[in-house]
N, C-alpha and C positions, 0 to 999 in steps of 0.2 A: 474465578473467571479466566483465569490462564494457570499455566503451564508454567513455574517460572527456570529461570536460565540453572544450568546444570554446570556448575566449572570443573575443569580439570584439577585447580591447584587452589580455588579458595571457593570462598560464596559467594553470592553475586554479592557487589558494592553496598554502603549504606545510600536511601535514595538523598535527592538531595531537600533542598530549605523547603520546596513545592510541596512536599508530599509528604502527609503523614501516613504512621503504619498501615497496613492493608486489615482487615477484620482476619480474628483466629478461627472462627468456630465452620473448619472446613471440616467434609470427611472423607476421606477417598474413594476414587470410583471401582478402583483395584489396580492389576499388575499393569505397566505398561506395555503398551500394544506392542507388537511386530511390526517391521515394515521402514522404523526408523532407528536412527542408533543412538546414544547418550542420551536416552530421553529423562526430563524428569520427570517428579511423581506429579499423576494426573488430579484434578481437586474438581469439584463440583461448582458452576459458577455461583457466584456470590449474588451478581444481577437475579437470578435465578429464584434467590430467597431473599429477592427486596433487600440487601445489604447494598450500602455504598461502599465504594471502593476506597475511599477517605474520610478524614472525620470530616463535617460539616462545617465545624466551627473553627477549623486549624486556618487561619489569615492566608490568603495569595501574596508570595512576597514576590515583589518585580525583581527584576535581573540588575547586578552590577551593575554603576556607573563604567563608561570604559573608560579606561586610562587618558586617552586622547583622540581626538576625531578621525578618522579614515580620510588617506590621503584623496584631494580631489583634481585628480589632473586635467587641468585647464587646456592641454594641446593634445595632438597627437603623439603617442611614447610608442615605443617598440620595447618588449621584454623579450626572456628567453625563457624558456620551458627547462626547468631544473630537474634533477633527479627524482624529487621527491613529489614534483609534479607529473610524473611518465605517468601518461593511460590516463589523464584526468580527463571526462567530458568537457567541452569547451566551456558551456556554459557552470560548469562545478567551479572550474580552472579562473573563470573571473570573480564570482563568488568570493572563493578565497583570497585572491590578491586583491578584491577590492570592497570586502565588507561595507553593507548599505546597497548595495547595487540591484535595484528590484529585477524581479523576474521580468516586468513586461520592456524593461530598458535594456535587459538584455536580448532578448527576441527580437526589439525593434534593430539594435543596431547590427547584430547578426541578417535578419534577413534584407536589409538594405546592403550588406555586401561593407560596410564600415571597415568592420575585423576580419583581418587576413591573418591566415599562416602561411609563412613561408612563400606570402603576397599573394596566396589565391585566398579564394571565398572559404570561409568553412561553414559548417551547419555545425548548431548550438550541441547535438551530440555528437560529431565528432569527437573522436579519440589523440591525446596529442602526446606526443615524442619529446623527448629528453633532446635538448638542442632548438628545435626548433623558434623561428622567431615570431612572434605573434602582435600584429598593429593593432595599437589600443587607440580609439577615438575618443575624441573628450567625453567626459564621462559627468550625469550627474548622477550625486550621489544622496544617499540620505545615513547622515551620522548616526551612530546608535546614541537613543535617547538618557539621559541622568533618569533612574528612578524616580526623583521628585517632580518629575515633567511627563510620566503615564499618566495620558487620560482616563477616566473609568472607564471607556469602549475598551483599552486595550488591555485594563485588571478584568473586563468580565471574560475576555479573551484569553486570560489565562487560567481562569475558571474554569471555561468550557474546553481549553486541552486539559487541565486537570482530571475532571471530569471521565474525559474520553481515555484515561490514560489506561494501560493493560499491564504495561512492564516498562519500567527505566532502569539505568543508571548512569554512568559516569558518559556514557560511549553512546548507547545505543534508546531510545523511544521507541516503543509501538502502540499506538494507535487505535482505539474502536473506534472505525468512520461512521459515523451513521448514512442511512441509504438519504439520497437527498442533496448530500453537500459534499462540491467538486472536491476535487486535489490540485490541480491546478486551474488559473484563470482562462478564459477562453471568451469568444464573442459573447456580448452578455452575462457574464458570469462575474459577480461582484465581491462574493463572498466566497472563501476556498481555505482548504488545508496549508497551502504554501502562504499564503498571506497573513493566518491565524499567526505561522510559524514567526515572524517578525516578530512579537513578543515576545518572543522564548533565545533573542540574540544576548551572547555573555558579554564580560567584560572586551571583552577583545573587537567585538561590534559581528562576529562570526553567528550567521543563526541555525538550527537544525535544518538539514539535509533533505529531502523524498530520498527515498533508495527505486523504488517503487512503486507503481501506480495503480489504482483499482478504477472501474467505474462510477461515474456521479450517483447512480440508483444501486449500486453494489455496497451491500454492509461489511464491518468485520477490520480486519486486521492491518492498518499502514505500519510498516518497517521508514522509520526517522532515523537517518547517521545524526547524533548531535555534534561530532568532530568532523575534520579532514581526515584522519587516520580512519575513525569507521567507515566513512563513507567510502573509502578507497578498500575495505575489505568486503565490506559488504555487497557494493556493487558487483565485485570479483566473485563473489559468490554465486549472485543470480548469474554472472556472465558464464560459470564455469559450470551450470545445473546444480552446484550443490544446496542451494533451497527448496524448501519441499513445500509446498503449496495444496491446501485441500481446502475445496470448496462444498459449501452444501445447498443445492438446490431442489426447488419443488416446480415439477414437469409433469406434461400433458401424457397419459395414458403409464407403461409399463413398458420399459426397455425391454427387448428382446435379445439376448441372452442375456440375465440378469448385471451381467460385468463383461466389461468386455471394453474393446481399443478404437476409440476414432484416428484416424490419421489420413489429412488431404493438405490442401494445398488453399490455402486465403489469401486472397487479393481486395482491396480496397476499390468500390464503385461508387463512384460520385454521382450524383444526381442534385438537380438545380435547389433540390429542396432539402435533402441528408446526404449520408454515406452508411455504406452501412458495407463489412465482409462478406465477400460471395465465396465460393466453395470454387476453386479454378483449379484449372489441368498446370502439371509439372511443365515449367518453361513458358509460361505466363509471364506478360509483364509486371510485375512487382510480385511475385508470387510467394509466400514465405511455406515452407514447411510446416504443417501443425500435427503434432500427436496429446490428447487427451483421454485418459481412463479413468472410468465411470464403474459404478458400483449401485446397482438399489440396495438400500437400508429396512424402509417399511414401505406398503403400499395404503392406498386405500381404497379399496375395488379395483375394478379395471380404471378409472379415471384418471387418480391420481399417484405420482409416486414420491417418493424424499429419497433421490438420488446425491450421491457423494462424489467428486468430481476429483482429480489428480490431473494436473495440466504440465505436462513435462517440458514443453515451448512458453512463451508469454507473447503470443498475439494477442491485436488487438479484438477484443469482443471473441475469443478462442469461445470460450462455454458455451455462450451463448450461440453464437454460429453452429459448433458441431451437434449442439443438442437438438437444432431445428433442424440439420443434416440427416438426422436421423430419424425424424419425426417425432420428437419428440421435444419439442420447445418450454422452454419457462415460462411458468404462469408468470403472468403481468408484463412480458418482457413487450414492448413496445416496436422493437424493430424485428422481431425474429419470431415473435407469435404468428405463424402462419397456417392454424386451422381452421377452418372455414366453419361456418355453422356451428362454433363450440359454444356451449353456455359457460355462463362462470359460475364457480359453486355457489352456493351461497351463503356471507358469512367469512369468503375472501376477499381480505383486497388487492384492488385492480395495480398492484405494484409489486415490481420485478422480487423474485423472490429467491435471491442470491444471496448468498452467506461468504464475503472469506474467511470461514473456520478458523482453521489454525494456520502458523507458518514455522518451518524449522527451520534454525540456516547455524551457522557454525558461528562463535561470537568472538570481534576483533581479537578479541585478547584470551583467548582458550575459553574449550566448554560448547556448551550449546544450548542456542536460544531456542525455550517450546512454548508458543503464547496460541492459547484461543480465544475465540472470541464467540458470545451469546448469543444468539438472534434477538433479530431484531424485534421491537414491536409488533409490526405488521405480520412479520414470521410468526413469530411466536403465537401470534393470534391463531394463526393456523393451525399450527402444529397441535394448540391445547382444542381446536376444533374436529381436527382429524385422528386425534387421539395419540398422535406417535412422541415415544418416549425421546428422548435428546440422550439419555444414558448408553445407549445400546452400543455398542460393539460396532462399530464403523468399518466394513467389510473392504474396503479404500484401500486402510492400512496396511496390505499385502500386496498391494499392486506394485507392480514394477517403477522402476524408477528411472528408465532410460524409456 
């Protein structure tokens, strides 16, 4: 089901107590594509042939007691931004100095203006500086819990990241999200990848990371720093393009030139009822740059195609916006379907039908991470409907990369 990590100077890590061996009986698809570098060797998904990724019967062990509780500061403190914290996100940055610290307490007291840098307001991704002084409000907090104190909600929680798992080690998780369930919390949103993650905090009270974000109905591949060290490389990596991103999706009709480069400009429009990215002119207010290259794979008729996606920006809803930009929208997508009088196949379901395939990115400690990821059910359904093989030659994999 993946790709696993390729090292410079050893193999990847033993995994840890979670996780038993992965199934042997892979067979190769062949040589590794073009397009990216250090790849390793490509394997045939295991999902694919009803194999689990784990044994069945190997116990979910919960995490370390931690040493001693996370400090809980009762007043207001003022700290400094160390070396080792330069370029941390604000909200990483509390994270780590104050393990237990939920995401939604941190969002609240960030956007009520609580924590200052350098006595103004910051926003939770801001970026922060070596020196600088950062007001800390009283804080609650939640200690990490003794092992003998998980409830079974948070052993079955460990199951279902087990489960979802693609690749571990020491440093780094990723993730198969299913199409369905968020990454982060938001209005209504109860159940999420960030909150699963609470389970998975070590002795130290510190829990795995997001480096990265995908859509609530988007399948496929989340990148988890489980340190401060990786998350401070890895985030460096998306910052600096050196993660490579392919996406697989199924769209209305047949791209015209088979491959070929979107590049416009997205801006965020609010409406009383959604938001959703519109396609705006250069020097827009909020306007961000976007470049995405696209590939068809197989067709089938004129209706339908399985296009492969390369998104060299990470805006929000990018695929999805450019693919309706060009007329040519993702089956099931909800906000970007916009053909008028289309029937739906029959035999598909009416759900977004995006894949994040694979992801490459370079891993903290030398080498290179190559994980994919399976489609999903609902995909899959398709794809054994329309007949198109998943082995083929991914025409993507030559696409540029700036």
């Amino acid at each position: 089901m993946s790709r696993r990590i390729k090292r410079t100077q050893s193999g990847p890590r033993a995994r840890d107590e979670r996780k038993a061996p992965r199934p042997s009986r892979e067979r190769p698809l062949g040589p590794p594509k073009a397009g990216f570098r250090a790849q390793a060797k490509p394997t045939r998904f295991a999902a694919e042939r009803g194999e689990s990724r784990r044994s069945a019967e190997q116990p979910v062990k919960p995490p370390k007691a931690a040493a001693e509780p996370a400090a809980r500061p009762a007043k207001v403190q003022t700290v400094v931004v160390t070396a080792d914290e330069n370029n941390m996100r604000v909200d990483r940055f509390l994270e780590a100095r104050f393990p237990g610290l939920s995401f939604s307490h941190i969002q609240r007291i960030v956007r009520k203006g609580e924590l200052r840098v350098n006595g103004k307001r910051a926003d939770s991704k801001d970026r922060l500086e070596e020196g600088q002084s950062v007001r800390i409000p009283p804080l609650r907090l939640d200690a990490p819990k003794l092992a003998a104190s998980l409830s079974e909600t948070e052993r079955k929680i460990l199951e279902q990241l087990n489960a979802m798992t693609l690749f571990e080690d020491d440093d780094v998780l990723v993730l198969n999200k299913p199409a369905g369930l968020a990454v982060q919390g938001g209005s209504g949103t109860t159940r999420h990848i960030d909150q699963m993650l609470e389970a998975m905090r070590d002795a130290k009270g510190q829990k795995p990371r997001l480096v990265h974000r995908i859509d609530k109905e988007t399948a496929g591949c989340l990148l988890v720093a489980k340190t401060r060290f990786a998350a401070t490389h890895l985030t460096g990596a998306f910052r600096q393009r050196s993660a490579r991103k392919i996406y697989w999706a199924l769209v209305a009709g047949v791209p015209k030139p088979k491959q070929g480069r979107i590049s416009t400009y997205l801006a965020k429009e609010e409406s009383e009822e959604d938001s959703i990215m519109r396609i705006a002119a250069h020097g827009d207010e909020g306007a961000s740059h976007a470049v995405t290259y696209y590939a068809v794979v197989e067709t089938a008729g004129p209706k339908l195609a399985w296009v492969s996606l390369k998104p060299v920006t990470g805006r929000t809803h990018q695929l999805r916006a450019h693919m309706a930009h060009i007329e040519h929208p993702i089956i099931g997508d909800p906000k970007y379907f916009n053909r008028e009088n289309w029937e739906f196949p029959g035999g598909l379901q009416n759900r977004l039908h995006l894949l994040a395939r694979r992801i490459v990115i370079p891993h903290p400690r030398g080498g290179v991470i190559d994980v994919s990821a399976p489609l999903p059910p609902h995909m899959q359904q398709s794809w054994n409907l329309l007949g198109f093989d998943t082995s083929r030659f991914d025409p993507i994999e030559n696409a540029p990369e700036e």
